[in-house]
C-alpha positions in Angstrom: 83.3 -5.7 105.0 80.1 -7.1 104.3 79.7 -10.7 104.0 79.5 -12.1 100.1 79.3 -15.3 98.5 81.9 -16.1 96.0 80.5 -16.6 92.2 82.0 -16.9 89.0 82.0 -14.8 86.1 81.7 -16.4 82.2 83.2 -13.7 79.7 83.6 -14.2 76.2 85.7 -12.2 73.5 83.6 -13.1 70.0 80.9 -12.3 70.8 81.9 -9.8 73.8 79.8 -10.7 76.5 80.2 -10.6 80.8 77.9 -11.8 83.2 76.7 -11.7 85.6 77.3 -7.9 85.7 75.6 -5.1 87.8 76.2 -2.3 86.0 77.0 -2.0 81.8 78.2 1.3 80.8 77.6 2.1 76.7 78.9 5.0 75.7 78.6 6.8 72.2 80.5 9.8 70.3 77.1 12.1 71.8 77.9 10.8 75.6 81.8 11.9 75.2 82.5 14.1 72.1 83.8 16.7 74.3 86.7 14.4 75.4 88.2 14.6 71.6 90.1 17.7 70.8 88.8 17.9 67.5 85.9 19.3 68.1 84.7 19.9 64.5 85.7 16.0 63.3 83.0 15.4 66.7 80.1 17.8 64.7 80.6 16.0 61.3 80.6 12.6 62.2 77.5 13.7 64.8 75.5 15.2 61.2 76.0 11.7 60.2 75.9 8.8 62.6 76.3 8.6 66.1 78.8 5.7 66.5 79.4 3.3 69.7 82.8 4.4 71.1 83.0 2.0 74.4 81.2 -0.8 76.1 81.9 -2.0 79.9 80.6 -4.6 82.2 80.9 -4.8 85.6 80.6 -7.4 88.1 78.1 -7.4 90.8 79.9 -6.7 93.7 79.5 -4.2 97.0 81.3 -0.9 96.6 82.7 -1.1 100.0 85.7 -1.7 101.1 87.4 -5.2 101.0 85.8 -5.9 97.7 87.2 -5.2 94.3 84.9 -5.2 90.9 86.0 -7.3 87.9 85.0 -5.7 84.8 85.8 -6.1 81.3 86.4 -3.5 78.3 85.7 -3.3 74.6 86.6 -0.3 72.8 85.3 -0.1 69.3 87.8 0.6 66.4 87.6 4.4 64.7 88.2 7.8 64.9 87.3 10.9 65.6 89.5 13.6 63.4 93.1 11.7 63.8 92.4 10.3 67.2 91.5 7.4 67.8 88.4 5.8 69.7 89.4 5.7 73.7 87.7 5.6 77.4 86.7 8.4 78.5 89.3 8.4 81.4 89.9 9.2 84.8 91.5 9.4 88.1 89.6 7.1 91.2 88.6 9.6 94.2 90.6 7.7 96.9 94.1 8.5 95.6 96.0 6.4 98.3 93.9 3.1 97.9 92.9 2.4 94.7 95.6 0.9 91.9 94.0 -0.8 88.6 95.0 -3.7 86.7 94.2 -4.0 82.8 94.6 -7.5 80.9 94.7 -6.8 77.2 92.7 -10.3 75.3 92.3 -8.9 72.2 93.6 -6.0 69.7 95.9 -3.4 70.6 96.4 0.0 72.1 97.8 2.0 74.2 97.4 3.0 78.0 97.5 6.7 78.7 98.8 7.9 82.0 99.0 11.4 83.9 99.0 12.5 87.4 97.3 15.6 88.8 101.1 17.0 88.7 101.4 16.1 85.4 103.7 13.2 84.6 102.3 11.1 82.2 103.5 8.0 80.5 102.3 5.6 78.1 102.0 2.1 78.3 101.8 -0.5 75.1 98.2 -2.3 75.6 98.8 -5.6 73.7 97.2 -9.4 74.4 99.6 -10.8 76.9 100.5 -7.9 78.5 98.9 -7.0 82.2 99.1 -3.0 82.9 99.6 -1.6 86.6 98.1 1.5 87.0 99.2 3.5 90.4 96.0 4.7 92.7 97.2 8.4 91.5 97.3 8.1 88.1 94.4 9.1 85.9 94.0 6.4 82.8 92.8 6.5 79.3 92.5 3.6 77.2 92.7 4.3 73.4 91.8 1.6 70.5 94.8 1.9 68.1 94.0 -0.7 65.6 91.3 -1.9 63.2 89.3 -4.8 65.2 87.6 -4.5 68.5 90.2 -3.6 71.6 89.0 -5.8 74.4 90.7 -6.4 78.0 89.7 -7.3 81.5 90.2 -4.8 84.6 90.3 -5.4 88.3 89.9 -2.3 90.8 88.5 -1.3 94.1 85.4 -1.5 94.7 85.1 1.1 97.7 86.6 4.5 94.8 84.9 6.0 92.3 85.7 7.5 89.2 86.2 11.0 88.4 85.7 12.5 85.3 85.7 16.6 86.3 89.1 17.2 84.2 87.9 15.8 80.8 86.2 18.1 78.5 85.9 21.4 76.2 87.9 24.1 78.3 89.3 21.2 80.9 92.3 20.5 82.1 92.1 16.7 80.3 94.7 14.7 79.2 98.0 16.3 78.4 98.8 13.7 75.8 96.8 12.0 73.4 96.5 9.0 70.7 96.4 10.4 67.1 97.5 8.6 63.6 100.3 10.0 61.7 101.6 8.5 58.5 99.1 5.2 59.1 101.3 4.3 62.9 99.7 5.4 66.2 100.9 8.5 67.7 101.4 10.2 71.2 101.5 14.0 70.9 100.6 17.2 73.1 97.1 17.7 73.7 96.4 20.8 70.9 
């Protein structure tokens, strides 16, 4: 492990903010339209706008092992077609060695989970509630309410993310978010 000096990270939730951080990742409907099943919903709302989806900061820390990287999450409220605004989602590349933990601060959502076999399961993403996500499990957050969805994460630093399965033609997600009657639901992916 290489040697590090501790530091301290200031995080706010209004306005989001995170620093220090060594790597912000902004992503819009253009950057992952092709993770929504709806594909024409993804060419309207592209004629018109092209609206921020997710925002996330991470800490500056190694990527080696030993070390694990803070981050924190907001995803925006809206949808695409019926589903709502999410991460993009995805499994880490050292199965065995990498579990993630979420801590919802604001909003509400939900927590998608499958595993290459394909369980899946669905965890309620809620301020006060800390989520445990298994090294094997691929992860999707999804925005189910009206304000911004905001929560801290904490995983590995020495896995990376892999986002191969997601997309037009893919394998991706068996389940996703969608609303039905004005509630949040979980159906089949179409």
């Amino acid at each position: 492990m290489t040697a590090f000096d501790p530091f301290n990270i200031d995080y706010s939730i209004e306005p989001a903010s995170f620093e220090p951080n060594d790597l912000v990742i902004q992503r819009t409907l253009d950057d992952m339209g092709d993770a929504y099943f709806d594909q024409d919903a993804v060419a309207d709302i592209l004629s018109r706008d092209n609206p921020a989806i997710v925002k996330v900061w991470m800490a500056p820390v190694p990527d080696s092992k030993g070390h694990l990287v803070p981050l924190m999450t907001v995803i925006y409220p809206g949808k695409v077609g019926e589903e709502y605004h999410m991460t993009k989602g995805h499994y880490h590349t050292d199965p065995q060695n990498a579990p993630e933990v979420y801590i919802t601060l604001k909003g509400q959502g939900k927590l998608v989970l499958q595993t290459r076999e394909g369980d899946v399961h669905v965890c309620d993403m809620l301020p006060g509630t800390m989520n445990y996500i298994p090294s094997e499990w691929a992860h999707r957050a999804v925005n189910t309410g009206s304000e911004e969805f905001v929560f801290l994460g904490v995983f590995p630093a020495a896995t990376g993310r892999d986002y191969s399965f997601i997309g037009v033609g893919k394998e991706n997600f068996h389940k996703v978010v969608v609303e039905r009657d004005g509630q949040p639901a979980v159906i089949d992916h179409p």
